[in-house]
N, C-alpha and C positions, 0 to 999 in steps of 0.2 A: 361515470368514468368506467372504462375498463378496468377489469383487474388486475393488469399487466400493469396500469397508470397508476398505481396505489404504493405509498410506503409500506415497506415491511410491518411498519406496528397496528396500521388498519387494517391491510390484512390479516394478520394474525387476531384483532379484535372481533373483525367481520364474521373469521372464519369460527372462532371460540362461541359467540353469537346465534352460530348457524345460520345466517346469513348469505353464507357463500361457504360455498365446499370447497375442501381442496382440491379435489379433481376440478372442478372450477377453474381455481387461481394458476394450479399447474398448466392447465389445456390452454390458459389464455398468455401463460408467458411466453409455452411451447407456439403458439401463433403464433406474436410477436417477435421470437426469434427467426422461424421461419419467413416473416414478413421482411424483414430488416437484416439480417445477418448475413446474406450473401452481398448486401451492399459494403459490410467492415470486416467479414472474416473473425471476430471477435470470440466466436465460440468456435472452436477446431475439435471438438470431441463430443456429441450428441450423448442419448442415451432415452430419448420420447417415450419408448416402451415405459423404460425403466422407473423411470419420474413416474409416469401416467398410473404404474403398479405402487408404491410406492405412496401416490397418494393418494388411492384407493385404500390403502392398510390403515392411513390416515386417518380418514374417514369412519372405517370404521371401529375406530381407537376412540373416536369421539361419539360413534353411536353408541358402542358399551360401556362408555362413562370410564374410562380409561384414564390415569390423569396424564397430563400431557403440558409439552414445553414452552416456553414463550417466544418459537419461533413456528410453532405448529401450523403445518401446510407451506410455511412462507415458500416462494423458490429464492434456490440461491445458487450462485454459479463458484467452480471451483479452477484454480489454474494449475495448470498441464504438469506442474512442476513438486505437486507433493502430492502420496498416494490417495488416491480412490479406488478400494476394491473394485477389480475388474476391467480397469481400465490401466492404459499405459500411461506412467509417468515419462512422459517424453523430455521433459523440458528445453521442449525445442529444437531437438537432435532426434531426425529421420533415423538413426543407428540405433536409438531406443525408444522405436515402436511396439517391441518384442515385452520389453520391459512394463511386465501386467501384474498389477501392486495385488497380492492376495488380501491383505488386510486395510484397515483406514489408519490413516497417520492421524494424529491425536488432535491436529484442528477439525479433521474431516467428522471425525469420530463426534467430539463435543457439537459440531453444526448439528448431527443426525440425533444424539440427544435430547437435545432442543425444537425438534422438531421440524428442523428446514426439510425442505424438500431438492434435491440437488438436479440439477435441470441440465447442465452443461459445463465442459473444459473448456476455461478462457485459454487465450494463447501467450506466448512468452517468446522474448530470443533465443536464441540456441546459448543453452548451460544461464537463461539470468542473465547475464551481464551485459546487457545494453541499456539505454536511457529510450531505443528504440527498440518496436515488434514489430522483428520479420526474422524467417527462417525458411531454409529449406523444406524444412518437416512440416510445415502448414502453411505460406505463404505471410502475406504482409497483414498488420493490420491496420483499416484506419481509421482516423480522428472524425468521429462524426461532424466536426465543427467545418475544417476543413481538411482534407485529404492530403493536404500538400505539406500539414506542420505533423511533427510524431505524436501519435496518442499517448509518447511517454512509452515507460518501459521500466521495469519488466514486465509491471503486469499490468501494459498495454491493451490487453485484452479484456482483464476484470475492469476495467476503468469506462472503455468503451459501450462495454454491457452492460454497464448500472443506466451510463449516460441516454443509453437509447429505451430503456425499459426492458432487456432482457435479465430478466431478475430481480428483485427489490435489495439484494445485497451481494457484494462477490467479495470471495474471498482472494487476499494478496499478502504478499512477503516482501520483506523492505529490508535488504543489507545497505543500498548506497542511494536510498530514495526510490524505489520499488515500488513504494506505494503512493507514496506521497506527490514523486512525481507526474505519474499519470492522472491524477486525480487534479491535479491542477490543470493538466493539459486537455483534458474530457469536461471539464468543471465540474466535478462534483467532491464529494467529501471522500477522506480518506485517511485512517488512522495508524500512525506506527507507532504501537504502542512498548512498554519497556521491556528493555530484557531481560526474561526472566520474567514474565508476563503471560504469555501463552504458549503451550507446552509444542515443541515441536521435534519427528524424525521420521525420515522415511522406511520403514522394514522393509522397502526393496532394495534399501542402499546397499554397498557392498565393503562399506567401510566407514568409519564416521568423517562429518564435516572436519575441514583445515581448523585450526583454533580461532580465529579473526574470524571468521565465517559464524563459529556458536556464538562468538562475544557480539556480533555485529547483526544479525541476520535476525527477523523476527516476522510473529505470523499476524495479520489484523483485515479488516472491515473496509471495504468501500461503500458507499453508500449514497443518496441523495439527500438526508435529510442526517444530523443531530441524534435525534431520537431512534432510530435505523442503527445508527452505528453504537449506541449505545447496549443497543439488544442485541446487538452483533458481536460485541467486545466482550461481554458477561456473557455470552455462550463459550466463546471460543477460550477464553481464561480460564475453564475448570483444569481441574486438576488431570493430569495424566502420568504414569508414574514411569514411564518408557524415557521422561525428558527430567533427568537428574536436574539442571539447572532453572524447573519452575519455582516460582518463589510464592507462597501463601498469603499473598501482599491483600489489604482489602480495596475492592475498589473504589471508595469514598475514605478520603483521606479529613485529618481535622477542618474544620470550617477557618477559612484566616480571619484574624482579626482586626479589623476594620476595612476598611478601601483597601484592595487586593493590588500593591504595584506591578505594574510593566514596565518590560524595558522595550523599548520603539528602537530599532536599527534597520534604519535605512540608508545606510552609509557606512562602506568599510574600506580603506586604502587597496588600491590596487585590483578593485572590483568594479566593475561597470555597470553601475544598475538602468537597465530601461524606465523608461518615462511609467509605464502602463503597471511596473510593479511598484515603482515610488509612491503614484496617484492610489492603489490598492491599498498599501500601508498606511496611508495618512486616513482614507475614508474608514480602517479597520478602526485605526486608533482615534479618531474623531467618534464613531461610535462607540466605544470603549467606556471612554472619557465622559459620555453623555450616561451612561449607567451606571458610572460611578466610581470605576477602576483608575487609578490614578497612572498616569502614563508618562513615562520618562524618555528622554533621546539619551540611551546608553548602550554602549559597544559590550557585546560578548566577550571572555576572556582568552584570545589567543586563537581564535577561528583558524584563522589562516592554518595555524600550524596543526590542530587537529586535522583537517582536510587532509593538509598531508601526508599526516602519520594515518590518516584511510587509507590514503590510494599506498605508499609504504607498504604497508603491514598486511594490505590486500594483496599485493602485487606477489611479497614474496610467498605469503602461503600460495597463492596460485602457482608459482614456477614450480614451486614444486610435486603440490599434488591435484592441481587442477589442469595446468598446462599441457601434459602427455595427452590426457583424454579429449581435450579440445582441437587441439591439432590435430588430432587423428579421425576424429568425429566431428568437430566441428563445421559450418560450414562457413566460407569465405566472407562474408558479411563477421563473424564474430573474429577470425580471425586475424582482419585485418584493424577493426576496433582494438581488440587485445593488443596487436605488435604497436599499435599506436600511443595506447594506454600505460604500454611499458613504458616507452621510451622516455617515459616523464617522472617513471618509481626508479629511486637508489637501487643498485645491485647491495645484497645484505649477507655477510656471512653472522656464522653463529653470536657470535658478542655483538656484533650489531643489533640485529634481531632481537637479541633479550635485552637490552637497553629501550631500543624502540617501543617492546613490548612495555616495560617497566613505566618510559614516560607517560604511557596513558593513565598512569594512574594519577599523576601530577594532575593529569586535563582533568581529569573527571573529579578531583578535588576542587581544583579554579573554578568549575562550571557550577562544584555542589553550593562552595560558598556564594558565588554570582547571584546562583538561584534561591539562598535561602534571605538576599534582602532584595531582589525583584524573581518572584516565585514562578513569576508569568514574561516568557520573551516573545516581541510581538517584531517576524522580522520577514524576509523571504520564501517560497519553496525552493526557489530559483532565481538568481538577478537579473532573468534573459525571461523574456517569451518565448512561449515553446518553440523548438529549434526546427528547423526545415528537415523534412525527411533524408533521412541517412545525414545528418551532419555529420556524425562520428566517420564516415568513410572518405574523409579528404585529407587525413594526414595526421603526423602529430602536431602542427600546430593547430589546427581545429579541433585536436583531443584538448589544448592545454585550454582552448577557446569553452569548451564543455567543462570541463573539471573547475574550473573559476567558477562557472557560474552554476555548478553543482554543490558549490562549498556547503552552502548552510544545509544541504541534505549530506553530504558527505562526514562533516563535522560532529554534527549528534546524530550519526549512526553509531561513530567508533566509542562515542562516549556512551550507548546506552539508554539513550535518549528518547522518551515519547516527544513525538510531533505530531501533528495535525492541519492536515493541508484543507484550508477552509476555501470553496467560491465565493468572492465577491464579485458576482455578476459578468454580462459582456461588456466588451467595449468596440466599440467595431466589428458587432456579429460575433466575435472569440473570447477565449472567458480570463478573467482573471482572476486574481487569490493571495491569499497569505498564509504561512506557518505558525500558528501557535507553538510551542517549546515549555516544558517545565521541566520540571525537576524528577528524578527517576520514580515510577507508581505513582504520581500525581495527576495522571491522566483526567482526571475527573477538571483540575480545574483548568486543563484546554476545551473541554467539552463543555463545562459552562459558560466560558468566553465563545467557544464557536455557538453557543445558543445566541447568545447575544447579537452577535454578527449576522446570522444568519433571521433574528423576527423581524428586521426590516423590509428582505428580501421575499421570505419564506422558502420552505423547501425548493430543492431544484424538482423543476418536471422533466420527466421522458422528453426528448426531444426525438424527429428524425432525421436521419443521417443528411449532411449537406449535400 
C-alpha cells in the first residue's frame, strides 16, 4: 500500500519503527493531493514546502532519539476557519485573505505537539454556517461519491479529504453538525466531541465568539477508521490555557455495569425519515444487539424543542454580532442561506433571550437524566440523505426542509453534546451512517460502540473521486 492509503496509527507505528520516514509519508500525501484535489477542491491552502521541511525536523527528532508524539510524522489537514501560523484564516470570506494568524490556536498547537505533520487548509463556507462548501474565496467543494449531493458543511472540505486519502486525519468544528455532517456525507468518521473538551480561540480574532457560539461550537477529528480518531481526540484535548472553558475531564470514564443500554430512535413526529437512514439504524442496532448492548426503541427528551432553541439562540447572537460582518463580507451564496434561515428564528428582545437562554438548562437536565438510564443514543446524523447541492438556496421553505432534518445535529449541539457520526457502508454507490449520542465527556462509550459497528465493515479506504 501506499502511504497515503494507510491509517493514522500505522503510520505513526511504521514510522516510530523506522520503517518509513516522514518525509515519506508527507511526500506520498503531498502526491495524492496533488493527484486528486483539483478533481474536489477540498484543500484551498497548500503549504508543500512547508510540510516537506517540517518533516525533515521530524526525522531528524527521531534520529537523535528525541521523544516524540503519538501522531509523529502523521499528515494531517487543517480548516480555513482556525489559526495556523502563517497562513490566512479565511473562513471562507475573499475579505479575509489578509487575515494571516501569527500564532497557532490551541487545536493546531496540541496536533504539532503530537507530532502531526500539517499538510494542508480544508475549505469551509463563507463565516461556517452552511451544511454546504462553497464560497467565493476558494470555490465549491465536492463529494467524492457524487458531485451532485453536498459533501456537507462546514467542513466540507476536512471530510472530503480524509475520504479521498489526502491526510490520515483532518481537523473540523461542529456548532450545528460541522462535523458530523460531512462525515456522513463523505462516509467516513467523524467526531463532536463535548464542550469543554478541546480548548479552542483564534488570536487573530478581533473580539470574542457570540455566547451560543462558545456554549455550542467545538473542535474534533475526522477520520477513516475508530482508532484514528481516537489518537486524534487525545491529541487535540490537552490542555490549553488561552480557552478558559476547557474542562480536566478524563477521557475514559467508569466501565458500566452490565449490558450497556441504548436507546434506538428511528422515529420522531413531524419528521420524515428516508428509507436508507431507517435501514442504517436497524443494521447499527442489530449489531449492537449481537455484542451485547441491550437496545431499546425510546424517543429522546423534547428534540424538537431543543433544535429550536438552536436555531433561536443562534439566530439572535448572530443579528447581532455576526450579521454586520456577513452582509458586508459575505458572499451571496451565505447570504441568502442566512435571510432564509432567519425567517424561521423568533425576533428576541432582552427578556426573551435570557429566558431562552435559561431554558437550556431544563434541556440539558432532561437529556442528563435520559442519558444516565440509556447512556448510549443510537439515532440519526440526519433523517434526509445528503441533500442536493445548494439546497439551502431555494427559499425558506427548503431552509425549514433542512433545519427538520438537521434536528438531531442541531439538538445536541445546543445541549453540549458528543456525537459521533459513524459509516455504515454504501448503498447504491453512496454511503450511509448513524449518530452515536452520550452523555457530556462520555465520549469514549461512542467510540466503543462505533468500534463495534465498524469490525464488521472494517476501516474505510481512500477511495477516488467519482
Amino acid at each position: 500500500m501506499h502511504p497515503w492509503q494507510l491509517e493514522a496509527a500505522e503510520l505513526a507505528r511504521r514510522i516510530a519503527a523506522r520503517e518509513l520516514s516522514c518525509v515519506e509519508a508527507v511526500r506520498s500525501s503531498l502526491e495524492r493531493l496533488e493527484a486528486v484535489n483539483p478533481r474536489l477542491n477540498a484543500v484551498v491552502d497548500g503549504g508543500a514546502e512547508e510540510a516537506l521541511q517540517a518533516a525533515r525536523q521530524a526525522d531528524a527528532a527521531l534520529a537523535g532519539g528525541e521523544a516524540t508524539g503519538p501522531l509523529h510524522g502523521v499528515p494531517v489537514t487543517i480548516k480555513v476557519n482556525v489559526d495556523q501560523r502563517g497562513h490566512a484564516t479565511t473562513n471562507g470570506v475573499a475579505a479575509y485573505r489578509k487575515v494571516v494568524a501569527a500564532e497557532d490556536s490551541p487545536v493546531v498547537a496540541n496536533l504539532r505537539r503530537a507530532g502531526a505533520i500539517l499538510i494542508g487548509r480544508t475549505n469551509t463556507p463563507a463565516f461556517s454556517m452552511r451544511w454546504f462548501t462553497d464560497n467565493a474565496a476558494h470555490g465549491r467543494t465536492l463529494n467524492p461519491h457524487d458531485a451532485g449531493l453536498t459533501p456537507g458543511g462546514s467542513s466540507g472540505g476536512a471530510a472530503a479529504a480524509v475520504a479521498v486519502g489526502i491526510g490520515a486525519i483532518a481537523h473540523g468544528n461542529d456548532q450545528g453538525g460541522s462535523i458530523r455532517y460531512p462525515a456522513y456525507a463523505c462516509g467516513v468518521y467523524g467526531l463532536r466531541p463535548s464542550f469543554g473538551r478541546v480548548p479552542a480561540f483564534n488570536p487573530s480574532g478581533t473580539g470574542e465568539r457570540p455566547p451560543v457560539v462558545q456554549l455550542s461550537s467545538v473542535q474534533g477529528p475526522l477520520a477513516r477508521s475508530v482508532r484514528d480518531l481516537r489518537l486524534a481526540f487525545a491529541a487535540m484535548a490537552a490542555r490549553d490555557v488561552r480557552d478558559p472553558w476547557w474542562v480536566p475531564a478524563p477521557l475514559e470514564g467508569a466501565p458500566p455495569a452490565g449490558p450497556l443500554r441504548v436507546a434506538l430512535c428511528t422515529a420522531l413526529p413531524g419528521y420524515a425519515c428516508d428509507p436508507e437512514v431507517a435501514d442504517a439504524l436497524q443494521r447499527a442496532a442489530r449489531r449492537l444487539e449481537g455484542a451485547g448492548y441491550r437496545v431499546e426503541h425510546v424517543e429522546p427528551p423534547r428534540l424538537r424543542e431543543a433544535a429550536e432553541l438552536w436555531l433561536a439562540l443562534t439566530m439572535a447572537d448572530s443579528r447581532l454580532l455576526v450579521e454586520p460582518a456577513l452582509l458586508r463580507d459575505g458572499d451571496e451564496t451565505i447570504r441568502q442561506a442566512y435571510r432564509a434561515m432567519d425567517a424561521h428564528a423568533p425576533s428576541f428582545d432582552t427578556e426573551a433571550y435570557m429566558r431562552a437562554l435559561a431554558a437550556r438548562t431544563g434541556l440539558m437536565r432532561d437529556w442528563a437524566l435520559f442519558l444516565q438510564r440509556h447512556p448510549l443514543l443510537l439515532m440519526p446524523v440526519s433523517w434526509r440523505h445528503p441533500f442536493p447541492v445548494d439546497a439551502d438556496q431555494r427559499g425558506a421553505d427548503a431552509m425549514r426542509e433542512l433545519l427538520d432534518a438537521q434536528s438531531p445535529l442541531l439538538a445536541t449541539a445546543i445541549l453540549g453534546l458528543p456525537g459521533l457520526s459513524v459509516p455504515m457502508g454504501l448503498r447504491q454507490g453512496l454511503p450511509t451512517g448513524v449518530q452515536l449520542v452520550s452523555d457530556r465527556f462520555r465520549e469514549d462509550l461512542c467510540l466503543a460502540a462505533a468500534e463495534v459497528l465498524e469490525a464488521e465493515a472494517g476501516p474505510v479506504m481512500p477511495i477516488d473521486p467519482a
